[in-house]
N, CA, C and O atoms as a Maestro MAE file, in Angstrom:
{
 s_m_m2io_version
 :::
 2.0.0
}

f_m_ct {
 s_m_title
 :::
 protein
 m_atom[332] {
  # First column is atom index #
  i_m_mmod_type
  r_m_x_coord
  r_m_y_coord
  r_m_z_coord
  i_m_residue_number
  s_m_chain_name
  s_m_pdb_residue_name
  s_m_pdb_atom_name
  i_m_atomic_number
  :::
  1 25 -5.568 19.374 49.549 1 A "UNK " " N  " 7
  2 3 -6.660 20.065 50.182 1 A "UNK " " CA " 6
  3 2 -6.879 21.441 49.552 1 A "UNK " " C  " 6
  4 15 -7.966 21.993 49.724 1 A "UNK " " O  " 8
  5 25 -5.751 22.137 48.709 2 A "UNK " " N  " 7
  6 3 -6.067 23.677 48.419 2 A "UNK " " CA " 6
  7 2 -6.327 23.364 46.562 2 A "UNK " " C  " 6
  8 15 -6.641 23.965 45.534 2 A "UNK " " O  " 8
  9 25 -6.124 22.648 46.820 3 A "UNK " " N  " 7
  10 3 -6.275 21.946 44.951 3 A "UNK " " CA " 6
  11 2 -7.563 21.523 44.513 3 A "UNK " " C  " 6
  12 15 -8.175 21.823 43.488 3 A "UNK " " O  " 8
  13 25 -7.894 20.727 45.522 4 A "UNK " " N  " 7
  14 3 -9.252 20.206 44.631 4 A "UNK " " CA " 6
  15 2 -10.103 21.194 44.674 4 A "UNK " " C  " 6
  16 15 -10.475 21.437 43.527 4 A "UNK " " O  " 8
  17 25 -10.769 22.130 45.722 5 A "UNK " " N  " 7
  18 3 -11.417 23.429 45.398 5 A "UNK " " CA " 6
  19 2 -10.924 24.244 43.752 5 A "UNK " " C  " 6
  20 15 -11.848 24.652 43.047 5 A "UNK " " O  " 8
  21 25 -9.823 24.377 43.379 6 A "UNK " " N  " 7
  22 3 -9.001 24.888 42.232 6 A "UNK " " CA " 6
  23 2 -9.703 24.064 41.194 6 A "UNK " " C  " 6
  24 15 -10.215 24.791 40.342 6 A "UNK " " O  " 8
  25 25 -9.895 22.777 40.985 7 A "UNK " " N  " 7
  26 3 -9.786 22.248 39.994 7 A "UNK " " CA " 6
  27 2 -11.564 21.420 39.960 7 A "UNK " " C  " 6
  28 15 -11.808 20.982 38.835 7 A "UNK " " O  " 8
  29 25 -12.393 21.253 40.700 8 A "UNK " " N  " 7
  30 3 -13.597 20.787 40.851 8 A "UNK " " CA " 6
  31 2 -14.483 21.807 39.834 8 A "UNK " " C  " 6
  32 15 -15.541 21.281 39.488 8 A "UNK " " O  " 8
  33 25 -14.293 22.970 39.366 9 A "UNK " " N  " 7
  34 3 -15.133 22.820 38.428 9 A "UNK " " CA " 6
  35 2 -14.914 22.399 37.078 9 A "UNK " " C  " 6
  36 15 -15.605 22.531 36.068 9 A "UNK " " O  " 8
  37 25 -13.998 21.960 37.244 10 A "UNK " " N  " 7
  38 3 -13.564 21.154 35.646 10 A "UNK " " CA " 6
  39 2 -14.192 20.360 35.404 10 A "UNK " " C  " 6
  40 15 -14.355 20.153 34.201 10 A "UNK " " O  " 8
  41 25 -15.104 19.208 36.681 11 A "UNK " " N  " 7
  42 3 -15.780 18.157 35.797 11 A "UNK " " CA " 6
  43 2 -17.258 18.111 36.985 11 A "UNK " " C  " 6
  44 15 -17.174 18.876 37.946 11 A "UNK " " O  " 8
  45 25 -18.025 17.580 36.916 12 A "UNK " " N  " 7
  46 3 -18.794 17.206 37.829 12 A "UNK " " CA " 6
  47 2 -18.598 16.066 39.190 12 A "UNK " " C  " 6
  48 15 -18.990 16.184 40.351 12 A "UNK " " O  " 8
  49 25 -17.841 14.956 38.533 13 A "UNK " " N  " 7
  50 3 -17.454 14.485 39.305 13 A "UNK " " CA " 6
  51 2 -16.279 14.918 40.789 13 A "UNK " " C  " 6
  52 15 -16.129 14.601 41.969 13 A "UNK " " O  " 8
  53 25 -15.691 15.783 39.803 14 A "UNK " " N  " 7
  54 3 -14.874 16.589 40.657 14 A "UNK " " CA " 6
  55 2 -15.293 17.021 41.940 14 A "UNK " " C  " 6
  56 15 -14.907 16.762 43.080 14 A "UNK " " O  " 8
  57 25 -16.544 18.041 41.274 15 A "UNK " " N  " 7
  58 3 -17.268 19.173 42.414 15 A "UNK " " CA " 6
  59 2 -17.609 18.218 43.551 15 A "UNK " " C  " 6
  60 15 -17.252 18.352 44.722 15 A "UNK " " O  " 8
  61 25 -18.696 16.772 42.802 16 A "UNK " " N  " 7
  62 3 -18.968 15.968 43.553 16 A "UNK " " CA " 6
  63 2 -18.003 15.930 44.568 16 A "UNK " " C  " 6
  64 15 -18.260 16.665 45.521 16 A "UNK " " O  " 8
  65 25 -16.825 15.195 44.646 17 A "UNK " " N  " 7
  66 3 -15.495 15.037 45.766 17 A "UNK " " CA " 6
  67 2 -15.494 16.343 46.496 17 A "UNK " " C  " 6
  68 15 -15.253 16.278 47.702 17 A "UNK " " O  " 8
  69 25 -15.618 16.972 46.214 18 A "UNK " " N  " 7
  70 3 -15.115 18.464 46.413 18 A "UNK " " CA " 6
  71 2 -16.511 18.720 47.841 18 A "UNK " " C  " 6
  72 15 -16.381 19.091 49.007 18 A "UNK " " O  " 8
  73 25 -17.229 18.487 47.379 19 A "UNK " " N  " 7
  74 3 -18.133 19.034 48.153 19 A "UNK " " CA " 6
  75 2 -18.666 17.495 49.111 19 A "UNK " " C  " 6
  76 15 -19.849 17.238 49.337 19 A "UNK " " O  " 8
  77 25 -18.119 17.091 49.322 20 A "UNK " " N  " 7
  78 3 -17.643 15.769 50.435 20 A "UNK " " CA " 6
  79 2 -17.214 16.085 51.397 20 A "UNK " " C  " 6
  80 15 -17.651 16.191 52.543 20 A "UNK " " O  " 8
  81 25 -15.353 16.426 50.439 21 A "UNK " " N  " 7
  82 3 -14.293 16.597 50.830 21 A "UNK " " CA " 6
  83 2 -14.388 17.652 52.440 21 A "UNK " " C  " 6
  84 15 -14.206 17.426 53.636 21 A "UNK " " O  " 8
  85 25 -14.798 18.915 51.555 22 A "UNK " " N  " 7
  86 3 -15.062 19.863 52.411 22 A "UNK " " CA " 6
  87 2 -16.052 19.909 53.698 22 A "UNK " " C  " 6
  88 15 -15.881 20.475 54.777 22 A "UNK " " O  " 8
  89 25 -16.900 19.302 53.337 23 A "UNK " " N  " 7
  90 3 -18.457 18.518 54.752 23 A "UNK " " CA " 6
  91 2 -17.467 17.851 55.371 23 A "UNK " " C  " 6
  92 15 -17.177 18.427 56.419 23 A "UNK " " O  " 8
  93 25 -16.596 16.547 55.111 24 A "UNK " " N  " 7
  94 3 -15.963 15.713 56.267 24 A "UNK " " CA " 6
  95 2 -14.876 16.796 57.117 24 A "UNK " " C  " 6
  96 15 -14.826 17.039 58.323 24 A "UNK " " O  " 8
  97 25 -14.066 17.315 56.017 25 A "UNK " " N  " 7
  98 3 -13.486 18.393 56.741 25 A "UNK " " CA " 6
  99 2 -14.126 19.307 57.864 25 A "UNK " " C  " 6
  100 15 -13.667 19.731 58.925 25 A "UNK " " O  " 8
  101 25 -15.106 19.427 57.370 26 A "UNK " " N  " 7
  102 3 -15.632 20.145 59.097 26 A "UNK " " CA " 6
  103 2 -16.494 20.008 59.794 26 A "UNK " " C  " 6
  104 15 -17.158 20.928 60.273 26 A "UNK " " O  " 8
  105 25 -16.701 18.490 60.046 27 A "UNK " " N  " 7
  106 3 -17.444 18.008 61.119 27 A "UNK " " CA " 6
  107 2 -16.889 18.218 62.358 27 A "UNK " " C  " 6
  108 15 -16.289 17.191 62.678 27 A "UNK " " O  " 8
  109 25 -16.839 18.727 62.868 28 A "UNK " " N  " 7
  110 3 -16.693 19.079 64.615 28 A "UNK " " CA " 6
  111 2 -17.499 18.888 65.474 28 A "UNK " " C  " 6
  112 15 -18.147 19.926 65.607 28 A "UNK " " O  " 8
  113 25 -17.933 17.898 66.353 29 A "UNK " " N  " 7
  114 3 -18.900 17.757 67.128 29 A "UNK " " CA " 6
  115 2 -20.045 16.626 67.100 29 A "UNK " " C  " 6
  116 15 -20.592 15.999 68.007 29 A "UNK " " O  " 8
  117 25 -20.193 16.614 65.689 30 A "UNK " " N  " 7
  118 3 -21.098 15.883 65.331 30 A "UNK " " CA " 6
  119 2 -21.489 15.840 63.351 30 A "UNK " " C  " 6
  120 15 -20.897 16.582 62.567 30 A "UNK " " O  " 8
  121 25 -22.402 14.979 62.982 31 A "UNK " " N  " 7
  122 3 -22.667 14.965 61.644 31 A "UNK " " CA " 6
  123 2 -23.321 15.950 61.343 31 A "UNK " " C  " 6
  124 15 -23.116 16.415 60.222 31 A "UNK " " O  " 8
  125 25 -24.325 16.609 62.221 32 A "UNK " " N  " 7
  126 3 -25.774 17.440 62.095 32 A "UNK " " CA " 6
  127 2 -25.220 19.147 61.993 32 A "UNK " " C  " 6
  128 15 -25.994 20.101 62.073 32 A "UNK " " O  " 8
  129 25 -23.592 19.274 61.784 33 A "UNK " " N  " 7
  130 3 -23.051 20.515 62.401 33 A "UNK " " CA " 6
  131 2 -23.456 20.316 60.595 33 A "UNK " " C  " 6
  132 15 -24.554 20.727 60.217 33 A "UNK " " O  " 8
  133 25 -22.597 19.743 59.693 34 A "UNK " " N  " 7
  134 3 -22.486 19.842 57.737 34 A "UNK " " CA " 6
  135 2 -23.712 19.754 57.744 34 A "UNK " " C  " 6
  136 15 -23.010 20.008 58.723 34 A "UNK " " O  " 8
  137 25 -25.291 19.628 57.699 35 A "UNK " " N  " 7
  138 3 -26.458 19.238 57.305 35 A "UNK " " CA " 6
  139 2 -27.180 20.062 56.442 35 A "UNK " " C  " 6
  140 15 -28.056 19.787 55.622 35 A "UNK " " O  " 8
  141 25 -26.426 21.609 56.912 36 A "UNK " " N  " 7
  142 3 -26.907 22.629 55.991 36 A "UNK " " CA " 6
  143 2 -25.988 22.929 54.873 36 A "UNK " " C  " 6
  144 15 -26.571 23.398 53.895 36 A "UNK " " O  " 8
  145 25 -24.998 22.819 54.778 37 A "UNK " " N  " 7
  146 3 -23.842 22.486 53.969 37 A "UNK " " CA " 6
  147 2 -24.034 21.423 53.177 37 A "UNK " " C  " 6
  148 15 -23.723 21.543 51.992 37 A "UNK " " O  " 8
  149 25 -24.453 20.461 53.545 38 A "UNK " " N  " 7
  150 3 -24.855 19.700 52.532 38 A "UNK " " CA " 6
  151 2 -26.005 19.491 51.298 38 A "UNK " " C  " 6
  152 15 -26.050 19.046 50.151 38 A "UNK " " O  " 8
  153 25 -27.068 20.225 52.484 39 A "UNK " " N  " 7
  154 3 -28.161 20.450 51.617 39 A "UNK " " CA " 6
  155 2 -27.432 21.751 50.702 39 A "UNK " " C  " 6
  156 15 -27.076 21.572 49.537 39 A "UNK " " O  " 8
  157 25 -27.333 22.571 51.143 40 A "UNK " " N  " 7
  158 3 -26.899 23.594 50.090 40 A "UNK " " CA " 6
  159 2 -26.099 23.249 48.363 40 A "UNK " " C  " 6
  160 15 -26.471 23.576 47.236 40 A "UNK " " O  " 8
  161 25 -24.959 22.505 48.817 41 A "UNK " " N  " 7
  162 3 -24.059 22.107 48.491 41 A "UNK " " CA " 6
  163 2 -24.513 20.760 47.580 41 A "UNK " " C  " 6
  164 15 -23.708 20.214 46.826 41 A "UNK " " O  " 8
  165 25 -25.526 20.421 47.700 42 A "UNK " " N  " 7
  166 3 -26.338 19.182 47.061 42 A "UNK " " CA " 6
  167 2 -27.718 19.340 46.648 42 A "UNK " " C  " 6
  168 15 -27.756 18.337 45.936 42 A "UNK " " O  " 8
  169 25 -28.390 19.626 46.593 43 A "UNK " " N  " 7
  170 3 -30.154 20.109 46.641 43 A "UNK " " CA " 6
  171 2 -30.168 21.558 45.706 43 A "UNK " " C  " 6
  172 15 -30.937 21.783 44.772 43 A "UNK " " O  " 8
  173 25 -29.399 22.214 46.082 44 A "UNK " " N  " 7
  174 3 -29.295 23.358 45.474 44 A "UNK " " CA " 6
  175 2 -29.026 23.313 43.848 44 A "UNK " " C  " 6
  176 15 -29.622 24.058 43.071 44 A "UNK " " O  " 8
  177 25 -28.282 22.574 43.538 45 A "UNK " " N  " 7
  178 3 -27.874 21.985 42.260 45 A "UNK " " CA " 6
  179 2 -28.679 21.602 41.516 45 A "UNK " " C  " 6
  180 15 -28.915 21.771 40.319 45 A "UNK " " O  " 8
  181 25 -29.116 21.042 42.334 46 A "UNK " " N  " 7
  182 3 -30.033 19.775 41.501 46 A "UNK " " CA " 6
  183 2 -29.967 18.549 41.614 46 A "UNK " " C  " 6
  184 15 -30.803 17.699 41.307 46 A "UNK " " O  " 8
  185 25 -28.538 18.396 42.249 47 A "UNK " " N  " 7
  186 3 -28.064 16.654 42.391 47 A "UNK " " CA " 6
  187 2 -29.054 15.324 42.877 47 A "UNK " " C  " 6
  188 15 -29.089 14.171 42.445 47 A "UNK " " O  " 8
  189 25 -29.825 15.991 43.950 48 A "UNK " " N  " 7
  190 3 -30.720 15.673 44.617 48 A "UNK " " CA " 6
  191 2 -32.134 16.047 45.038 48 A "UNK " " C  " 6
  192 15 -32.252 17.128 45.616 48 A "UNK " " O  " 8
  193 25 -32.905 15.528 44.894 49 A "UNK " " N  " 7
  194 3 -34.695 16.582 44.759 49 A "UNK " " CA " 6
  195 2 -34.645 16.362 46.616 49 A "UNK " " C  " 6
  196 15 -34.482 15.312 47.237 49 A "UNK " " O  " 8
  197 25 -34.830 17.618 47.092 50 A "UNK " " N  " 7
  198 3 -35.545 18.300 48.647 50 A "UNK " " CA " 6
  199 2 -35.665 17.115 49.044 50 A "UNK " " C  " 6
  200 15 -34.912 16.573 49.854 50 A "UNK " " O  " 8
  201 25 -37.052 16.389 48.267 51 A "UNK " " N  " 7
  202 3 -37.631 15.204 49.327 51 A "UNK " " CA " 6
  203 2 -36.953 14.105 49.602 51 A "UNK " " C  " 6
  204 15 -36.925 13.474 50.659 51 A "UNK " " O  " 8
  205 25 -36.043 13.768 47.937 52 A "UNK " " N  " 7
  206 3 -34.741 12.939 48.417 52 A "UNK " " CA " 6
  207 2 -33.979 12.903 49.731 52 A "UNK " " C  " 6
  208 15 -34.010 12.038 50.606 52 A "UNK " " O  " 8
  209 25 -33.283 14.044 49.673 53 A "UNK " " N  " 7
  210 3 -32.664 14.769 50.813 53 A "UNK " " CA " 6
  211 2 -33.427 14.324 52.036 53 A "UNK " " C  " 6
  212 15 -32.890 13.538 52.816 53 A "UNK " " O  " 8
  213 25 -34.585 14.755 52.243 54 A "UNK " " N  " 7
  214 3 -35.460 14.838 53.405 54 A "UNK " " CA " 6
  215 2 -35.469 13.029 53.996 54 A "UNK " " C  " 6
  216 15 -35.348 12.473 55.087 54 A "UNK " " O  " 8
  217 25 -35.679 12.604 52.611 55 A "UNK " " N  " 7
  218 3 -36.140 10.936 53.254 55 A "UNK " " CA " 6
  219 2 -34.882 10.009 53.459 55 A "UNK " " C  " 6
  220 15 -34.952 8.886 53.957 55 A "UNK " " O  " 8
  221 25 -33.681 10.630 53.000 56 A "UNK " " N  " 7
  222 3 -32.793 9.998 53.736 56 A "UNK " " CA " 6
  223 2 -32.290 10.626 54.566 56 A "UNK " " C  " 6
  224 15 -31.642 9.763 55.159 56 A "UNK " " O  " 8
  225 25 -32.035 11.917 55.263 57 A "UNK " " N  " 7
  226 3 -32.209 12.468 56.297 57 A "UNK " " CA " 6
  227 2 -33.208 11.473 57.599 57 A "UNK " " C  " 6
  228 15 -32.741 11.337 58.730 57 A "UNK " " O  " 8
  229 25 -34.124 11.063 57.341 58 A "UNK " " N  " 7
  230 3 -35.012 10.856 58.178 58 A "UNK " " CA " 6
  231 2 -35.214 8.862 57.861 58 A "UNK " " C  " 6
  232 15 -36.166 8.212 58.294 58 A "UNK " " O  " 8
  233 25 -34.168 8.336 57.113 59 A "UNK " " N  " 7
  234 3 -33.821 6.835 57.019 59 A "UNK " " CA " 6
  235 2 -32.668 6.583 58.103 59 A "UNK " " C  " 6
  236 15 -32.687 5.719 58.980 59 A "UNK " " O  " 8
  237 25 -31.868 7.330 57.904 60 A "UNK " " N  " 7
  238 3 -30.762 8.227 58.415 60 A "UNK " " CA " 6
  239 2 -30.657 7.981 60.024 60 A "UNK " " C  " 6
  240 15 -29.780 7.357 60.622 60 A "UNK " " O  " 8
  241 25 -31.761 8.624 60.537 61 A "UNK " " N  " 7
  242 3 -32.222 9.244 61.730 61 A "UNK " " CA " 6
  243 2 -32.903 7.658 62.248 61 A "UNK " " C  " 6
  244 15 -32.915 7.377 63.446 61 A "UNK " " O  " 8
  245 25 -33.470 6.662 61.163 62 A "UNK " " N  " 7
  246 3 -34.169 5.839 62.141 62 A "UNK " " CA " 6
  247 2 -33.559 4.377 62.402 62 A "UNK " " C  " 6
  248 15 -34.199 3.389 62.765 62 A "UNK " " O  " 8
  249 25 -31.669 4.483 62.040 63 A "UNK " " N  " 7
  250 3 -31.131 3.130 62.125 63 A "UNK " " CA " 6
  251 2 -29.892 4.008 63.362 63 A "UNK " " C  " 6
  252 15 -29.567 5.195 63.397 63 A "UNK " " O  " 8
  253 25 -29.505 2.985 64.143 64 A "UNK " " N  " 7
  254 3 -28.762 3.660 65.206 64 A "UNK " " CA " 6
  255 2 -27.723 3.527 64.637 64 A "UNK " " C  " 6
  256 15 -27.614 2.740 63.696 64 A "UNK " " O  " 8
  257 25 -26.394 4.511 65.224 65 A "UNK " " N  " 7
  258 3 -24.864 4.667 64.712 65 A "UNK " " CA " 6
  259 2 -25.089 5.909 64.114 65 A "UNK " " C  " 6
  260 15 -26.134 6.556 64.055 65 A "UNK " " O  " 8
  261 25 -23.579 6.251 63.521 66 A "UNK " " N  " 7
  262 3 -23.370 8.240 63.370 66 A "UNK " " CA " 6
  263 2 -23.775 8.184 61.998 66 A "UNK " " C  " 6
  264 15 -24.064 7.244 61.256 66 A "UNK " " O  " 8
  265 25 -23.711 9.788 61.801 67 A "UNK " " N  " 7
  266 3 -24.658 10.228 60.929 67 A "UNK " " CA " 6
  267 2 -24.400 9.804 59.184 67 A "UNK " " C  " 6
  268 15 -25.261 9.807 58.304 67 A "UNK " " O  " 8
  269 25 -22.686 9.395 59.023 68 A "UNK " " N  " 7
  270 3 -21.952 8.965 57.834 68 A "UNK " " CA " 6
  271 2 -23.087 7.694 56.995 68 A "UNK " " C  " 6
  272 15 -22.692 7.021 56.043 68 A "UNK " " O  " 8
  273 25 -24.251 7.597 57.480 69 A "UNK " " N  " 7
  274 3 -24.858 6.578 56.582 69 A "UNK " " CA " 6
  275 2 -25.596 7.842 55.106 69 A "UNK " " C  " 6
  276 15 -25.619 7.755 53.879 69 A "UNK " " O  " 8
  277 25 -26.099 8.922 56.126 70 A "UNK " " N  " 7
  278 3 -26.552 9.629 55.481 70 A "UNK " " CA " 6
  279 2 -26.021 10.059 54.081 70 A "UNK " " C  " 6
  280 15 -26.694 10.273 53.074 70 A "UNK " " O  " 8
  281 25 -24.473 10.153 54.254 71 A "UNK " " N  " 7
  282 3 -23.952 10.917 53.619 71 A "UNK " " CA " 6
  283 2 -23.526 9.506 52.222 71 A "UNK " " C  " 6
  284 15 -23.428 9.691 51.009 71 A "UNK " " O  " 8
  285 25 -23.350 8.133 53.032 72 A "UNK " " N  " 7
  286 3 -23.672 7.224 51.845 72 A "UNK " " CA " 6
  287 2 -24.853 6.876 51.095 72 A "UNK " " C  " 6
  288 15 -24.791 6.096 50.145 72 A "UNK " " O  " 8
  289 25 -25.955 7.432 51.486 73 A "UNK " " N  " 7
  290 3 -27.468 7.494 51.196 73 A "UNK " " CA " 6
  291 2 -27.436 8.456 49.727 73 A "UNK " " C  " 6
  292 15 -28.258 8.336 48.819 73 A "UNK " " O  " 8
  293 25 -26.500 9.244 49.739 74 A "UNK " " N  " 7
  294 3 -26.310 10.658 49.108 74 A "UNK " " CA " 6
  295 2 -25.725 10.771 48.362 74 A "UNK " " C  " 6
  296 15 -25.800 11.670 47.525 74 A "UNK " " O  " 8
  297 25 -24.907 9.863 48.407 75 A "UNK " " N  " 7
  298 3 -23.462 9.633 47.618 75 A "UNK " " CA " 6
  299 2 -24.382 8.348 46.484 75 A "UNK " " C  " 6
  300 15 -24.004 8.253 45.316 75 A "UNK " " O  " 8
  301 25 -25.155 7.761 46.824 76 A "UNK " " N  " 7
  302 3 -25.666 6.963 46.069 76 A "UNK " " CA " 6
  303 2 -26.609 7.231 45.320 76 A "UNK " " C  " 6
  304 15 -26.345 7.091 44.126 76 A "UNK " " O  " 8
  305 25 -27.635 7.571 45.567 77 A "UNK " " N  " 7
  306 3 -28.655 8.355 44.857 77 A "UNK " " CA " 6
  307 2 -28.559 9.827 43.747 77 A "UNK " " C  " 6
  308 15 -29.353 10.261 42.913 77 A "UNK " " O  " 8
  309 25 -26.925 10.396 44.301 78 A "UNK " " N  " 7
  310 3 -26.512 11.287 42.819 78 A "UNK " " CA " 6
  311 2 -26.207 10.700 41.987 78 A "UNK " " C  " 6
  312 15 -25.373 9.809 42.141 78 A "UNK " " O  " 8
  313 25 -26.712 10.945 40.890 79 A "UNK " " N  " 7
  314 3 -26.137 11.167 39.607 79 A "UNK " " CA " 6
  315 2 -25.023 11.983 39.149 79 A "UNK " " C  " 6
  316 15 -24.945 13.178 38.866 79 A "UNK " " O  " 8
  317 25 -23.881 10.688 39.146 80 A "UNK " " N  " 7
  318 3 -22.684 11.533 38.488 80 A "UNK " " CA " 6
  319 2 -22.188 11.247 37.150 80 A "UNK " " C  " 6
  320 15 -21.662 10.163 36.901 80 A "UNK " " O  " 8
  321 25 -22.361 12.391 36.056 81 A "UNK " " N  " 7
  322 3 -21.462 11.982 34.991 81 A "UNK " " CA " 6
  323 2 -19.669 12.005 34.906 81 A "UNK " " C  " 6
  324 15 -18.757 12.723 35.318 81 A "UNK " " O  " 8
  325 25 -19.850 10.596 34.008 82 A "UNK " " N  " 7
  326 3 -18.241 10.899 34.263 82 A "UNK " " CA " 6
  327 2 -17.733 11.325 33.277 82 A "UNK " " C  " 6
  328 15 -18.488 11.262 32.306 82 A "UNK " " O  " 8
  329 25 -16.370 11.913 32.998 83 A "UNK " " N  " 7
  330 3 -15.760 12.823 32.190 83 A "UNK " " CA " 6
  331 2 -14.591 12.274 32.090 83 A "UNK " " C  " 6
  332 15 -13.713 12.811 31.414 83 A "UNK " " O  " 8
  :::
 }
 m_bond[331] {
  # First column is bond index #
  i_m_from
  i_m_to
  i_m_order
  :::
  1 1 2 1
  2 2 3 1
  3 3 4 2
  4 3 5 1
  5 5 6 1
  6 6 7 1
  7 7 8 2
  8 7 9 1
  9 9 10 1
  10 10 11 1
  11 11 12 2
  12 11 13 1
  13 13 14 1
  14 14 15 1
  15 15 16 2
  16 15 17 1
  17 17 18 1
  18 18 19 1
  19 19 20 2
  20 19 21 1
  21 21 22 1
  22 22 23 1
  23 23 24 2
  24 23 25 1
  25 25 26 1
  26 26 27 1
  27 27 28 2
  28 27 29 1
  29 29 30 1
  30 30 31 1
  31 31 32 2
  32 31 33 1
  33 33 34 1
  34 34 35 1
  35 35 36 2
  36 35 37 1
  37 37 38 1
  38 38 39 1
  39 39 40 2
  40 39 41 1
  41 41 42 1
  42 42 43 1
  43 43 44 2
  44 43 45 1
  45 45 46 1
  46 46 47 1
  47 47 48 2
  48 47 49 1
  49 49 50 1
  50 50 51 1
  51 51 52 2
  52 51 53 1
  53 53 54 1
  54 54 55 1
  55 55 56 2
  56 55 57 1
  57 57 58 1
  58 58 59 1
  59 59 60 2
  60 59 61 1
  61 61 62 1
  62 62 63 1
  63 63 64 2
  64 63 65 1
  65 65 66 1
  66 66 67 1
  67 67 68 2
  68 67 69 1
  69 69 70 1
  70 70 71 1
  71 71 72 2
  72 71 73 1
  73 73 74 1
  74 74 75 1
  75 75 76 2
  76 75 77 1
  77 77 78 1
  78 78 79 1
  79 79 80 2
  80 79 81 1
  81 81 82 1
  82 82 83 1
  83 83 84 2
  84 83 85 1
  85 85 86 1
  86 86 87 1
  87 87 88 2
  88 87 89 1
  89 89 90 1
  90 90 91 1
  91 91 92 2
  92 91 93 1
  93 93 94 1
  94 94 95 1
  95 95 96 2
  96 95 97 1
  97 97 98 1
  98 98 99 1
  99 99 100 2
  100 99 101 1
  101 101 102 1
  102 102 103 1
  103 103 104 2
  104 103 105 1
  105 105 106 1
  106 106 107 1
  107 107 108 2
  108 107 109 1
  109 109 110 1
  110 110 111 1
  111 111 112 2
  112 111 113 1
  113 113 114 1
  114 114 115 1
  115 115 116 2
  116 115 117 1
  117 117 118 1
  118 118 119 1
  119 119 120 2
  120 119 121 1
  121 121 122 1
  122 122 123 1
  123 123 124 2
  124 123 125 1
  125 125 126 1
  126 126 127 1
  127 127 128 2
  128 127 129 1
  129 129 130 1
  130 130 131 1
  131 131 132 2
  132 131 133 1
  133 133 134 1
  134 134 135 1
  135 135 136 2
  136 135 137 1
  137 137 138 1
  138 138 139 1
  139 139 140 2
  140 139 141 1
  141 141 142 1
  142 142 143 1
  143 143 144 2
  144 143 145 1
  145 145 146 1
  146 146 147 1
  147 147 148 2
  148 147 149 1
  149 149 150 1
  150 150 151 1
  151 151 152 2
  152 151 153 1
  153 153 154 1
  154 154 155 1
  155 155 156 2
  156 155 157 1
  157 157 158 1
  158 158 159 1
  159 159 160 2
  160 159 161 1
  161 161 162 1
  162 162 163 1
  163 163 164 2
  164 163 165 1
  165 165 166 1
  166 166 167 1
  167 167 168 2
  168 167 169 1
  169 169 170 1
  170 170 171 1
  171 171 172 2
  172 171 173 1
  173 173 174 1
  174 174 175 1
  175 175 176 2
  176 175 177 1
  177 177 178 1
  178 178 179 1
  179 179 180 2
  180 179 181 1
  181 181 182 1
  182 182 183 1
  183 183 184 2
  184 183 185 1
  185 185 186 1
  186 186 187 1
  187 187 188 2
  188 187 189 1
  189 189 190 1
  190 190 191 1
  191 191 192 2
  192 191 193 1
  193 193 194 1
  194 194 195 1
  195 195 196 2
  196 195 197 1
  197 197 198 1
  198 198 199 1
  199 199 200 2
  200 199 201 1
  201 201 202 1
  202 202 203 1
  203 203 204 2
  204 203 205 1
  205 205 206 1
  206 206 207 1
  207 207 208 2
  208 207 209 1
  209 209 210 1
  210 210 211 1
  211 211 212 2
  212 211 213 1
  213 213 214 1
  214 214 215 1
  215 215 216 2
  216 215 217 1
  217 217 218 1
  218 218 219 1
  219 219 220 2
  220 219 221 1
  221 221 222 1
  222 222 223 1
  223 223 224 2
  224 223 225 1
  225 225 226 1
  226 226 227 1
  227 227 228 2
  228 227 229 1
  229 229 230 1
  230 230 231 1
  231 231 232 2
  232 231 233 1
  233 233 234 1
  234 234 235 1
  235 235 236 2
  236 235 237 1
  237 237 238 1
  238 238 239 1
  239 239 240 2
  240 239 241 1
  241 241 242 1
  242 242 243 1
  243 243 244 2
  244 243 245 1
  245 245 246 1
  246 246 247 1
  247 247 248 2
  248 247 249 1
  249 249 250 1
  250 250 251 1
  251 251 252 2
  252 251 253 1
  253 253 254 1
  254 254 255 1
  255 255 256 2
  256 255 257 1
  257 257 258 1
  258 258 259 1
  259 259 260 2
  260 259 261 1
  261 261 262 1
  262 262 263 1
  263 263 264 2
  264 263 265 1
  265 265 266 1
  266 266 267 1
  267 267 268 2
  268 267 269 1
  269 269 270 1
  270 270 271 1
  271 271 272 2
  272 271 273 1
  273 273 274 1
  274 274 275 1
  275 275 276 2
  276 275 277 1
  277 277 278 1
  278 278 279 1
  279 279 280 2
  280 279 281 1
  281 281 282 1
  282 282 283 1
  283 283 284 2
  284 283 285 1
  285 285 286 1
  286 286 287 1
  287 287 288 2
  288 287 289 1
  289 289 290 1
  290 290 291 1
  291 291 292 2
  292 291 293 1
  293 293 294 1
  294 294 295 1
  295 295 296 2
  296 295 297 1
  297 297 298 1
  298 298 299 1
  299 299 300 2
  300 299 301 1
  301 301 302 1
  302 302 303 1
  303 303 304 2
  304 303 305 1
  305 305 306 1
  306 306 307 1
  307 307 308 2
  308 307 309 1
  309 309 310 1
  310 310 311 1
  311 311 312 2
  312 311 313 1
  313 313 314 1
  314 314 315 1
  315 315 316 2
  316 315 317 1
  317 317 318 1
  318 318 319 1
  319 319 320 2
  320 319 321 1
  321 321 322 1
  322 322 323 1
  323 323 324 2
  324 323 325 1
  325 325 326 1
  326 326 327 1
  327 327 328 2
  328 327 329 1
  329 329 330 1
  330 330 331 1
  331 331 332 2
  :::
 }
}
């Protein structure tokens, strides 16, 4: 847990995990608590274009069960190189 922060910018794939890692880590309450964390943490980059984000956010929102589809919605649609 104090490692992969240390070592995620070594590759992309890394950061990728890294910035998972850290969203599952602090879900408390619910999925919608990481949402800004994620966008940040994903969108911001580049990994993902806004509207991406937005339309599985809101695919997300229209099948019942917790919010972890989203975050496979997300996990699929990046582009990761591997190293």
């Amino acid at each position: 847990m104090l490692l992969l922060p240390l070592i995620a910018g070594t590759s992309q794939a890394l950061a990728f995990v890294d910035c998972y890692f850290r969203a599952g880590a602090l879900v408390f309450g619910g999925g919608h608590v990481v949402l800004p964390m994620l966008q940040a943490e994903i969108v911001a980059p580049g990994w993902v274009s806004p509207d991406r984000f937005l339309a599985g956010y809101g695919a997300a929102q229209a099948v019942p069960g917790p919010l972890f589809t989203f975050a496979a919605y997300l996990g699929a649609v990046t582009p990761v190189e591997p190293n």
